[in-house]
C-alpha angles and dihedrals in degrees: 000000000000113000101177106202104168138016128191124197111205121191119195138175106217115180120234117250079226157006107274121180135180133161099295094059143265123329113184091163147030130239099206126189107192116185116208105197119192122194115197096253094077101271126141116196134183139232137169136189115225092195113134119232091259133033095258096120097038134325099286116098130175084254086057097036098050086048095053094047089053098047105034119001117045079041092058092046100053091048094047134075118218119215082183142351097249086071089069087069098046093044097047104052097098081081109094103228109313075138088152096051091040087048090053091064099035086064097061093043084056096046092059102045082053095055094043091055089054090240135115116255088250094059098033083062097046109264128151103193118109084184131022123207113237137198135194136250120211122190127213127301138122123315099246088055090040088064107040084050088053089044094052088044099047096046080054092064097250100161098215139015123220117201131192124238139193135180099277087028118070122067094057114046087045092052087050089058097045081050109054083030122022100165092051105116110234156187147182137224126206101177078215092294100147144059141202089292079074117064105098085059091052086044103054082052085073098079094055088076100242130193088220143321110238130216101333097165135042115281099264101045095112105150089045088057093040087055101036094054090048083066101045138071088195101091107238109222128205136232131143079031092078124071105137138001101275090064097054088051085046089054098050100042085060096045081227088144149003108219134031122214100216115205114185093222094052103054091039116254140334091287096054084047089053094057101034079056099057099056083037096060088034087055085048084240105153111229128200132176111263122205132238103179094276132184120234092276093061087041088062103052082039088064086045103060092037093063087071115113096246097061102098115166133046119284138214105257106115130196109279102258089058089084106358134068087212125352123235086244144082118251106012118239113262139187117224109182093349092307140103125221116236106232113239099206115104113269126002091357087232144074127229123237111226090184091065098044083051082057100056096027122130101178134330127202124198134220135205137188 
């Protein structure tokens, strides 16, 4: 039973290790919104928002998301005894979107029961990985630097890069990296940065032997993925496309990709992911963890959902001093060839360091029931 007594919303500003830049823009920081949710047994568990500053990614923010927490959803948790986390998702499903606030809660909630079942989350959800393969994303910056980063990352054993890409900056950059390192195996993002004006460009993109092309086109544009993956070998992957179930379904039923990124925030929770993955696996669409600049908390459940059967290719969640110095979390996550190491410990598998959120805090509410 979870009997929810206090909740504590936490908002932090965390620099960046480095400059990262994508299509929608620089990001050289983190707005962070972390929950710590207390039962009255005695449980803490951990949350934690992957909404951007500004609606650039989808329509949630850390403003929204912070309203929606304080008005709906943090109400509805502390009056409400949970036989079981996957209620949260059910129950709250009277809420239009608001997946990445709802997501903020849901974590904690998992990350209890976890604990209280004596499990780690990866387990407790129903994952069999004691290590997950992981890749790295590297934003946009001039060619000489692109490939030294590639070459640091892939000398560290990181299984997959990930590139960002824009109209104006794609072929090339693309072509400078087959070229330096033409087994590496690859893969571009868009960050739906392009339309069907673009489709020779895509196109060409076919003959550098990608892993995927993710997210080249706007999130609705069905019949456009669906067409432009008819004409291409590379599999298209979709991102930003995939809020809820039925657009997965939606998605397969139109052959208009071949592999979903799955974010926890953006679907929703770890419920919503459970049950995305099943009809996933069942269609033979190949699933991997995508990465929103998390802290250590969202790492974690990051790990966690990453250890099911049908996640089969390396995901996004690099090792902690990638981005943080230092993480919000003990100890920080690391990659060792390429893998991360599932924590053993119940929940989560590491402790928070409340010395460190104290460090990067700009305010914190509570909440009791």
């Amino acid at each position: 039973m979870l009997d929810v007594c206090e909740i504590v919303i936490h908002r932090l500003v965390m620099p960046l290790q480095m400059r990262f830049e994508t299509s929608f823009g620089v990001q050289t920081d983190r707005d962070v919104i972390l929950l710590e949710v207390r039962t009255q047994d005695g449980y803490v568990g951990w949350g934690e928002s992957v909404a951007a500053r500004s609606p650039l990614y989808n329509e949630e923010t850390t403003d929204t998301v912070e309203a929606i927490l304080r008005k709906e959803l943090i109400p509805l948790a502390l009056n409400t005894k949970w036989a079981h986390p996957s209620e949260f998702f059910k129950k709250t499903l009277f809420l239009h979107g608001n997946r990445m606030a709802k997501f903020a809660l849901e974590g904690a909630l998992w990350d209890i029961w976890a604990q209280q079942q004596g499990l780690p989350l990866a387990q407790a959800i129903g994952g069999t990985k004691s290590k997950v393969d992981v890749g790295v994303s590297i934003g946009i910056k001039p060619i000489p630097e692109l490939l030294q980063e590639i070459e640091d990352y892939y000398g560290q054993g990181y299984r997959r890069i990930k590139i960002k890409i824009r109209p104006g900056w794609d072929t090339e950059p693309v072509a400078a990296v087959r070229q330096k390192f033409p087994h590496v195996p690859l893969m571009v993002d868009a960050n739906a940065a392009y339309d069907e004006n673009h489709f020779p460009t895509l196109l060409e993109l076919d003959k550098y032997g990608l892993m995927m092309i993710e997210q080249p086109l706007a999130d609705n544009a069905w019949e456009e993925y669906a067409n432009l993956q008819s004409q291409l070998e590379t599999p298209l992957c979709l991102d930003e496309s995939i809020h809820t179930l039925e657009d997965a379904l939606r998605a397969i039923h139109m052959k208009a990709c071949r592999i979903i990124n799955v974010k926890l925030g953006r679907v929703g929770g770890i419920q919503a992911a459970l049950e995305l993955t099943k009809v996933a696996k069942e269609a033979g669409i190949q699933l991997w963890c995508g990465g929103m600049l998390e802290t250590g908390v969202g790492r974690a459940l990051n790990i966690a959902i990453a250890t099911l059967d049908g996640f089969t290719l390396p995901g996004d969640t690099a090792a902690s001093a990638r981005y943080w110095n230092p993480d919000i979390i003990l100890p920080e996550v690391t990659v060792t060839d390429g893998q991360i190491t599932v924590p053993p410990s119940p929940g989560l598998g590491y402790s928070v360091n409340i010395d460190q959120i104290a460090r990067y805090q700009e305010a914190q509410w509570h909440f009791r029931a």
